[in-house]
TORSENU-690373 format. One record per residue: x, y, z of N, C-alpha, C, O in turn. Coordinates in steps of 0.05 Angstrom, whole numbers, plus 5000, padded with zeros to 4 digits. Example, Ala and Ser with C-alpha at 12.3 -4.5 7.8 and 13.67 -1.06 7.14 Angstrom:
2
526448865156524649105156526449345156528549345169525749555142527349795143525850015157526850235161
//
This chain:
266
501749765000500050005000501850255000503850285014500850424982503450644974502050944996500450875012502651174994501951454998504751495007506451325012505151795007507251985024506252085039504052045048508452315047508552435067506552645082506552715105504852735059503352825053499852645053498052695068499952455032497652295032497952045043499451865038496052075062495951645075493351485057491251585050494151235054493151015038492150785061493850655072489550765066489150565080486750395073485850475052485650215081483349955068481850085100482650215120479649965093476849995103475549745089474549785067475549525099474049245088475649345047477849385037472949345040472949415006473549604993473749594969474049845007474750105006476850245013477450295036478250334989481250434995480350735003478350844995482450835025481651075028484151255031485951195046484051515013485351665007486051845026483851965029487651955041487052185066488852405057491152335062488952715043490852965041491452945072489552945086494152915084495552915105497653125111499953055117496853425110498253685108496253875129496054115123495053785151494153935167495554225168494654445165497254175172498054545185498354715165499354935169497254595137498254835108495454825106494554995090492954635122490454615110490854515079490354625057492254205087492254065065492354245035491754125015493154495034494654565017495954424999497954315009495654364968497154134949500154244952501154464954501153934953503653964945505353764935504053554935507753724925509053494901508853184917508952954909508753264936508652914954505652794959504952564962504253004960500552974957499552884936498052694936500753044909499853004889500952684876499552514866503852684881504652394871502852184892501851984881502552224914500751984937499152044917499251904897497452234917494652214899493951974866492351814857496252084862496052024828496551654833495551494817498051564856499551294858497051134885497350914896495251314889492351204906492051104879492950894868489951354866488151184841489050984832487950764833490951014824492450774812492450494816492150324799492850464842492550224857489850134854489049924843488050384869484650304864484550104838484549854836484450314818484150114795485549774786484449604772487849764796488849574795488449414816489449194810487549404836486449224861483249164855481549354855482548934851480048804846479248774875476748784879480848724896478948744920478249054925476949084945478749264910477749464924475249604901475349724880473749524912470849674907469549894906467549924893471050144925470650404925471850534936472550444957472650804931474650994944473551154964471151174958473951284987472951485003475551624990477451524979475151904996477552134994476452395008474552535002478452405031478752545057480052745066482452715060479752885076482753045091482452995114480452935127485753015122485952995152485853375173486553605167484853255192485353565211483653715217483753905231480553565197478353755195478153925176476454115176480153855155481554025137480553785108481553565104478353915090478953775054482153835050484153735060481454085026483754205013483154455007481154494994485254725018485454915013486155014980485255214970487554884971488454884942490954834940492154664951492255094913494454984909495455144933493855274946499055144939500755224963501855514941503155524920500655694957500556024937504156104954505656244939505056054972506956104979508455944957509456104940508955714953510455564930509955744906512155824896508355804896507455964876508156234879508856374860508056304897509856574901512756634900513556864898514556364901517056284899518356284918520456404918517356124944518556084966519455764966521255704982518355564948519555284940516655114951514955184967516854894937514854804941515454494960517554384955513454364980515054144992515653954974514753914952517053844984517853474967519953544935519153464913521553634938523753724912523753384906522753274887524753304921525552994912524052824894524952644881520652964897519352814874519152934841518152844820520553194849521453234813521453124793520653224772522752844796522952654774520852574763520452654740519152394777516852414776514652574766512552464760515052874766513452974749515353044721514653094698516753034728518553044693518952894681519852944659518252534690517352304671514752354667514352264645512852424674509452394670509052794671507952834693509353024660508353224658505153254672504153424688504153034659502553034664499852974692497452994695503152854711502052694735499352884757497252834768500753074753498753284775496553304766494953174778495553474738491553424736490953054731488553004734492052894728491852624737491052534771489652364781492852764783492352654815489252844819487252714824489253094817487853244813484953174796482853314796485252974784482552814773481452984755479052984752483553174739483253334714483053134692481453164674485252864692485652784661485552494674486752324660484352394698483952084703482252094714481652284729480551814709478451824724477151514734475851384717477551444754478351154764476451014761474451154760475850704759474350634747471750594774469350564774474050614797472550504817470450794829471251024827468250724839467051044854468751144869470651004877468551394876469951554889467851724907465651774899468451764922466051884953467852134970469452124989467152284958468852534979467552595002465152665001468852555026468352595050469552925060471852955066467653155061469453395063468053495096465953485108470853615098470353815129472254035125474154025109471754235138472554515140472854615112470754685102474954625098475354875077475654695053477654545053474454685038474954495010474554754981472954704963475854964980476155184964478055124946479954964950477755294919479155264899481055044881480254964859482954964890483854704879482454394889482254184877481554474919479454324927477054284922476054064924475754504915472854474898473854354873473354114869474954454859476154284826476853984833475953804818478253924852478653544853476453564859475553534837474353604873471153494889469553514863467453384863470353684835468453544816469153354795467753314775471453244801472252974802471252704803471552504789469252774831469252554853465952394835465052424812465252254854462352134836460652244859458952424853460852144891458752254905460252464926462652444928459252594938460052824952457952834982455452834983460052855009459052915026460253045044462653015049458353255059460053455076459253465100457453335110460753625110460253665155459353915146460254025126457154045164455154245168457354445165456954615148460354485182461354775166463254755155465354875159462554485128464754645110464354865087462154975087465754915072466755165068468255085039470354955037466555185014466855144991466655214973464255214968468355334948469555634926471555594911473255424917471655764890473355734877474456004878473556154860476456134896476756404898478756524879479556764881479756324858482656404845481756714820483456824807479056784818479457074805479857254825480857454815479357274859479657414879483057504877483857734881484757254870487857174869488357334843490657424841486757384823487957424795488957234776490357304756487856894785488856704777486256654762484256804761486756374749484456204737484055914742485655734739482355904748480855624752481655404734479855304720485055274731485455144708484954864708485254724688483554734744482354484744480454284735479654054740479854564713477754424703475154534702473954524680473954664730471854804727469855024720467855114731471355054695469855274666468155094656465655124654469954834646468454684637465954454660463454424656467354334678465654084692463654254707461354174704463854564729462154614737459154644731457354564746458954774704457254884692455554634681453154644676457654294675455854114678454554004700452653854698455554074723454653904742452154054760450653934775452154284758451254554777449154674750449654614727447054854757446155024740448255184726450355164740448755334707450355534687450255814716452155924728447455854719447956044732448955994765450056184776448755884773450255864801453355764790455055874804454255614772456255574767458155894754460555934749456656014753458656184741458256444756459656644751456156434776456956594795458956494818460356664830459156294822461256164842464756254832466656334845464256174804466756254781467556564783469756654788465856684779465257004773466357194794467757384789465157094826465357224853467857094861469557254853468856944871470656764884468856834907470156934925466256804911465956794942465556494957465156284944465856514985465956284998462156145004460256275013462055884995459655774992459455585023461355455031456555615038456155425067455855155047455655155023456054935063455454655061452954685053452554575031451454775061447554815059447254945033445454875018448855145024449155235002449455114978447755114960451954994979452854754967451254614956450754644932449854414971447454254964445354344950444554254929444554554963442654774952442654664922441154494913444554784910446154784876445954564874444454534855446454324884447754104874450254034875450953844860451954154891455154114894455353884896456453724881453553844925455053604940451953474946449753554938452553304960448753044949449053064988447153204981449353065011449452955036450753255046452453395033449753305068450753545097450153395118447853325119451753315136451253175164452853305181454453455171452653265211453753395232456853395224457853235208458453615241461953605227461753355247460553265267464353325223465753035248464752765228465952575219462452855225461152475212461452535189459352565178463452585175462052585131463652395130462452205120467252305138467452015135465951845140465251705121464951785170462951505180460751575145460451365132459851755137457951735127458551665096456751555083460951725084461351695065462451375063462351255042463451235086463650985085461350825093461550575092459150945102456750815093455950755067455150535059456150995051455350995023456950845015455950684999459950805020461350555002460350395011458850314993459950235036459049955045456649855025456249625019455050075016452750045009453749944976452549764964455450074965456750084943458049794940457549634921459749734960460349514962459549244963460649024957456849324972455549064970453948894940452648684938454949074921454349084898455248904881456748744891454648864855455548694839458148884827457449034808460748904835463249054817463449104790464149314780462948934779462648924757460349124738460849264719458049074753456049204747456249534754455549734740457349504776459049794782459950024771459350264773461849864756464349984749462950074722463450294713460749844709459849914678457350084686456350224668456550094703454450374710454950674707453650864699457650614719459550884725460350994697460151224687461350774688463450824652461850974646462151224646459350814640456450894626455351184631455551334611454551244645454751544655455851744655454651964658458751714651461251954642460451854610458751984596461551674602461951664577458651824554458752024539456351674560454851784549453452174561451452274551454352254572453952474585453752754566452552964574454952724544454652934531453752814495454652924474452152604495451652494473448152514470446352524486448452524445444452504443442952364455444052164448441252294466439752134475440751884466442151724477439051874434440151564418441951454420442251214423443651654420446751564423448051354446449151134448446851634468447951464488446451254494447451084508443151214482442450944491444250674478444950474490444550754450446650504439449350534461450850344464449750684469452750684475451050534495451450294488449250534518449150384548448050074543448549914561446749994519446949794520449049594506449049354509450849744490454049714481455449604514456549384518455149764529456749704556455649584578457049524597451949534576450749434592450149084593450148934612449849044565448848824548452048564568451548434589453748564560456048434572456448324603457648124611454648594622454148484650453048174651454147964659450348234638449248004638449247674631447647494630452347704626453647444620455647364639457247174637455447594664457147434673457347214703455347084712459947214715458647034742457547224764456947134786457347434758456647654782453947644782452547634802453047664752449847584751448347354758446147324768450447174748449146934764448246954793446146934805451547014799450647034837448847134842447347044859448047484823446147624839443447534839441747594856443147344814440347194815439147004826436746974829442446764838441846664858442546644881442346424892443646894895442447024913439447184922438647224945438747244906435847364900434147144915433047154937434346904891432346704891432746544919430746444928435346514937435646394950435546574978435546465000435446814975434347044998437147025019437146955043439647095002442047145019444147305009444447244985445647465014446747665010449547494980451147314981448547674957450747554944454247514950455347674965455247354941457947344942459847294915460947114902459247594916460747624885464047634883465147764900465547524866468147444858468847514827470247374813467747764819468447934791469147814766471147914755467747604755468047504736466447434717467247324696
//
């Protein structure tokens, strides 16, 4: 099981879970976060026992964004993983869930400040849940910067046009209640519980047929910006294949036999 110094990597039964581990910068991104990040997913996908992601911050803390002091040219942490982004250019909007996107669900569990580079990975994620005060924006025109995570384009799909581009427009700071309001995030529960709660939703996830899962999920990104028709050929292109396999079996006789399936992804 990989992460740095920065991100911890731990199992929960079926569920890998991701933790930003930079409390005192307020999980502020940085080169040892982003490589843990990019080398989490990774695993996810390549581990058949793991069924769904939670992704967390530690401290009470999502993610503040990027580290504006690094960007200001004071150095950024973790020099040593340089290499690393100079074999893969590309590794950071990869960790950042700009240019990957894992096959397994992903469940953001947020508390206190999840702004700017943090709101951009959270529209990433598949489900979204928060503690009553967190705290969520994209403030980078306040900075004189731009929103390059992505969310010109993903907000405005995921959110109305107009709340999305007033969030874009203002850099102002959005409540958890707010949030939902729009559609940010799907769950607000007391602070403290959005992990317990977001690993409910995996358990629930988990008890699933994987397979069926994973081609639910495809299915949904992929047809998302296609015609109707389209994407109906495309879902039964990717749906039609479930049904041949041993997952379906199980789930049918489990059904018929009134006991919780025991699926083995094949």
């Amino acid at each position: 099981m990989g992460g740095t110094e920065h991100l911890t990597v731990q199992r929960e039964g079926a569920t890998l879970v991701l933790t930003l581990n930079r409390p005192e910068a307020r999980n502020a991104l940085s080169l040892p976060m982003l490589v843990g990040l990019y080398d989490g997913w990774l695993e996810a996908d390549a581990d058949d026992s793991v069924r769904s992601i939670v992704f967390t911050g530690a401290g009470g803390t999502f993610c503040s964004g990027m580290d504006l002091k690094a960007l200001a040219g004071d150095g950024m942490a973790g020099e040593e993983y340089r290499d690393r982004l100079k074999a893969d250019p590309d590794l950071h909007w990869k960790a950042m869930l700009r240019h990957h996107r894992p096959r397994k669900p992903v469940i953001a569990a947020v508390e206190g400040y999840c702004v700017a580079g943090g709101t951009e990975m959270l529209q990433g994620t598949d489900i979204r849940v928060a503690g009553e005060s967190a705290t969520f924006g994209l403030f980078e025109v306040r900075r004189g910067l731009f929103p390059i995570g992505g969310s010109t384009v993903r907000l405005p799909r995921q959110i109305p046009r107009t709340h999305a581009l007033e969030m874009l427009l203002t850099g102002r700071p959005y409540s958890a209640r707010e949030a939902a309001a729009i559609g940010l995030v799907g769950h607000v529960v007391p602070d403290g519980t959005a992990f317990a709660k977001a690993l409910e939703i995996a358990e629930l996830i988990n008890s699933c047929g994987p397979l069926a899962v994973e081609a639910v999920k495809a299915s949904v990104y992929e047809t998302a910006e296609m015609t109707e028709s389209d994407g109906l050929a495309a879902e039964l292109t990717r749906g039609w294949p479930v049904f041949d396999t041993a997952d379906a079996k199980e789930g049918a006789r489990a059904f018929a036999e009134k006991r919780p399936p025991l699926y083995k992804r094949a």
